[in-house]
C-alpha positions in Angstrom: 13.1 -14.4 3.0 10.3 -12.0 4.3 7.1 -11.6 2.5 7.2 -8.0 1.4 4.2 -5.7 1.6 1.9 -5.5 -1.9 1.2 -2.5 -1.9 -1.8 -2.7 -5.0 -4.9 -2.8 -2.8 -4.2 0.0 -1.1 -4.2 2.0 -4.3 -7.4 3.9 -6.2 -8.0 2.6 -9.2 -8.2 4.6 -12.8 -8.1 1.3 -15.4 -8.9 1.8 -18.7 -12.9 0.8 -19.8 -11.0 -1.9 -21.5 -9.0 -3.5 -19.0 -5.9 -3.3 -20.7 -4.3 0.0 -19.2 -4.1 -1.0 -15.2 -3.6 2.6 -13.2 -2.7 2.2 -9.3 -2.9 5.9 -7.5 -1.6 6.4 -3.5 -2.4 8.8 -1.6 1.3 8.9 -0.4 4.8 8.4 -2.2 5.1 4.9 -2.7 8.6 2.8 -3.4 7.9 -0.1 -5.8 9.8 -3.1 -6.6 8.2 -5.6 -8.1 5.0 -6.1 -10.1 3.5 -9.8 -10.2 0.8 -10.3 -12.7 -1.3 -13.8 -12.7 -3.4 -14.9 -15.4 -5.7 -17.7 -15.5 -3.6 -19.4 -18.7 0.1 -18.6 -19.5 1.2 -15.3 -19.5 2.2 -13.3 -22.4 5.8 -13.6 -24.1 6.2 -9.9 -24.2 6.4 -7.7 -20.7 4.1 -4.9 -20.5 5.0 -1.3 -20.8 4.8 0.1 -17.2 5.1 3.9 -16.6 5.3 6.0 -13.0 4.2 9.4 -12.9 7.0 12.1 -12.0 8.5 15.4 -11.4 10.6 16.1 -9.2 12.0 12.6 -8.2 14.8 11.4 -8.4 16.5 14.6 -8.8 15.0 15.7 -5.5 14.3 13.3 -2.9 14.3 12.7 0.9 17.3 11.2 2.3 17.8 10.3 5.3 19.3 13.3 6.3 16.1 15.0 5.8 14.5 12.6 8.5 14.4 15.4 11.5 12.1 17.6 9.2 14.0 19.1 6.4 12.3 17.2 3.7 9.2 19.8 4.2 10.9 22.2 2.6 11.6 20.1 -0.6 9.6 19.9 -3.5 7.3 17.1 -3.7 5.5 14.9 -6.3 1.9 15.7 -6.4 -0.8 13.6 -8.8 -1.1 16.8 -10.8 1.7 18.1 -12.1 4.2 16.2 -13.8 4.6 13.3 -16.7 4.3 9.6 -17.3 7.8 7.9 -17.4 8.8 4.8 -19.3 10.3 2.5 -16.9 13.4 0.3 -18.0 12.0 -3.4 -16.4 12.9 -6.7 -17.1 11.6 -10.4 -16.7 12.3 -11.1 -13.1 10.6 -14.4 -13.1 7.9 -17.0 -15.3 6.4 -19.8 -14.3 3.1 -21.1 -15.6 0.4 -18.3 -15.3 2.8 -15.6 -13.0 4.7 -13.1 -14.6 7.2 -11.0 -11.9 8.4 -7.9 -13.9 11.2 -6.0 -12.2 12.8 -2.7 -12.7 16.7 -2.1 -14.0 18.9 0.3 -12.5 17.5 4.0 -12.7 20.6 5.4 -14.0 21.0 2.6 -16.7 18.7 4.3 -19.8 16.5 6.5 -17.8 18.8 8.9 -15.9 22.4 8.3 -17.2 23.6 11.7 -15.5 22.2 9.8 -12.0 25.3 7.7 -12.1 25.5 7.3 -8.0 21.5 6.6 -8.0 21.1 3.1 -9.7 18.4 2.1 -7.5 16.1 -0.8 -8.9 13.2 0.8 -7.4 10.5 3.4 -8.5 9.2 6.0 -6.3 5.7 7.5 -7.6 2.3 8.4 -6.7 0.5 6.5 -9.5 1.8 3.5 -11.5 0.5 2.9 -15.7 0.7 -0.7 -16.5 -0.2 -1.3 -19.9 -0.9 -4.8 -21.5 0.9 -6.1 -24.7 -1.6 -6.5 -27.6 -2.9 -9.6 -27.0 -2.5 -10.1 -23.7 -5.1 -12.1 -21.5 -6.2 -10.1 -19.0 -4.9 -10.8 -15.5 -6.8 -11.9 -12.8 -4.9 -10.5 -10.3 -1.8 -8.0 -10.0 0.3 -7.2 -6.5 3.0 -4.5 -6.6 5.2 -4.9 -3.7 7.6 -2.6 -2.2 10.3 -3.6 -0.2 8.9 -3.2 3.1 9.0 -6.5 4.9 6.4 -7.6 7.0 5.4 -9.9 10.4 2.2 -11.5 11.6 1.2 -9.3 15.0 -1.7 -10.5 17.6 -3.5 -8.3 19.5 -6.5 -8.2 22.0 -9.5 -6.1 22.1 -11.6 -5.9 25.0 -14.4 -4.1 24.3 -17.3 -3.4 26.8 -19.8 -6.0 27.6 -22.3 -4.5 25.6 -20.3 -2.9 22.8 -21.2 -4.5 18.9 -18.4 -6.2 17.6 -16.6 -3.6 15.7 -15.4 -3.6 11.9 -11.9 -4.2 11.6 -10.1 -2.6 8.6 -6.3 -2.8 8.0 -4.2 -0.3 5.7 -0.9 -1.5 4.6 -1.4 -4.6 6.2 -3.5 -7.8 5.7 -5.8 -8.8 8.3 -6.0 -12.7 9.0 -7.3 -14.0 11.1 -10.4 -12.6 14.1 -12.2 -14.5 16.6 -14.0 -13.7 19.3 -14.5 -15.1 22.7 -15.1 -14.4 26.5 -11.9 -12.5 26.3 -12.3 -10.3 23.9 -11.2 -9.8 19.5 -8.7 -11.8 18.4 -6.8 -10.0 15.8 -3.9 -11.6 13.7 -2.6 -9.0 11.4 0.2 -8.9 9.2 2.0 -6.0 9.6 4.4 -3.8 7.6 7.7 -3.2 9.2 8.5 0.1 7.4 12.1 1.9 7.4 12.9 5.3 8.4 11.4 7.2 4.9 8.7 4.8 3.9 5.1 5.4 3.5 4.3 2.0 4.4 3.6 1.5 8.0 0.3 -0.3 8.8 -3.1 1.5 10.6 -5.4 -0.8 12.2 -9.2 0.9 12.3 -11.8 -0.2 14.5 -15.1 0.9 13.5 -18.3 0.9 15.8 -16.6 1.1 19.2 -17.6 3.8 21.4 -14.9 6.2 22.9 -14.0 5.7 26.6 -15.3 8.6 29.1 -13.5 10.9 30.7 -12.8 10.0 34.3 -15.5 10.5 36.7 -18.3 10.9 33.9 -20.8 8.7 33.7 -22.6 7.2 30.9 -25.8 8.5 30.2 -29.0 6.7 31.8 -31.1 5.0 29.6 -34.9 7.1 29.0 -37.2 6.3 31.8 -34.3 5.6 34.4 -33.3 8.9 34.9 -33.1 10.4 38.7 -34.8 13.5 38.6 -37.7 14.7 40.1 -41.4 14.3 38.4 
């Protein structure tokens, strides 16, 4: 089974002072599946209440039909107007310190009348997860999507006398540089998004000057310039 993209660092963060309230914000509509907490001892009997921020999903959404350009015309979610949701999850899995915390059907308790939408995803621009009372505090959370992803290589050749640029990687995981006579190594693991997902992966280079247009040259360093005296 592909390793699906977690989606959490990619998120601004609002948590509560406390710790105990755990808000994710994206800056684009996001599809989640699955949230994984880990906690340094066992985790806690009862699942956390988790909560997406709504309005006009699901009763307006992009389908694929909307794919050629349509969907600009339907409403969208925005992080300012709308309301929390309770979500209906459940245990998906518990072993040791993990705790995997799923989502039922959407039509199940949420939105009955949505009979022929009984996805087991959430779409939402922000995600509340809030901790039992009494819960440890997790050392670590992912949210995944769906999206599957690979392991890509690529080359840079930069000039000779270029820095060695910062490599960034949004909605991916960067694993691996190294650099040689060649050029950057890069090993990045990629999302491999579908048609109406938000989750396709952006390399950024930072530090790396722009190529020139043909037939302009770089400028001459001071003191080696040609003109006359």
């Amino acid at each position: 089974m592909p390793r699906t993209l977690d989606i959490g660092p990619f998120a601004y963060r609002d948590d509560s002072p406390d710790g105990r309230t755990l808000v994710f914000r994206w800056e684009e509509p996001r599809d989640i599946h699955r949230i994984v907490l880990q906690f340094a001892a066992a985790a806690p009997a009862e699942l956390p209440t988790v909560e997406y921020w709504r309005s006009h999903w699901p009763g307006q959404r992009v389908t694929l039909a909307d794919a050629g350009g349509r969907a600009g015309w339907k409403p969208r979610d925005d992080w300012f107007n709308g309301e929390w949701q309770t979500a209906d999850v459940r245990q998906r899995s518990r072993r040791e310190g993990l705790l995997s915390v799923a989502f039922a059907p959407l039509s199940r308790l949420e939105f009955p009348e949505l009979a022929d939408y009984g996805v087991a995803f959430r779409q939402t621009l922000k995600l509340r997860v809030v901790l039992p009372d009494g819960s440890p505090l997790p050392a670590a959370v992912r949210i995944h999507s769906d999206t599957p992803t690979e392991l890509r290589r690529y080359l840079v050749e930069p000039c000779s006398d270029d820095p060695l640029p910062a490599v960034e990687a949004y909605n991916g995981e960067l694993e691996r540089v190294r650099h040689d006579r060649a050029g950057l190594h890069l090993a990045v693991r990629c999302a491999v998004p579908g048609p109406l997902s938000y989750d396709g992966t952006i390399v950024t280079l930072r530090g790396l000057r722009p190529p020139l247009p043909p037939g302009v040259r770089p400028p001459l360093p001071p003191g080696e310039g040609g003109g006359e005296g």
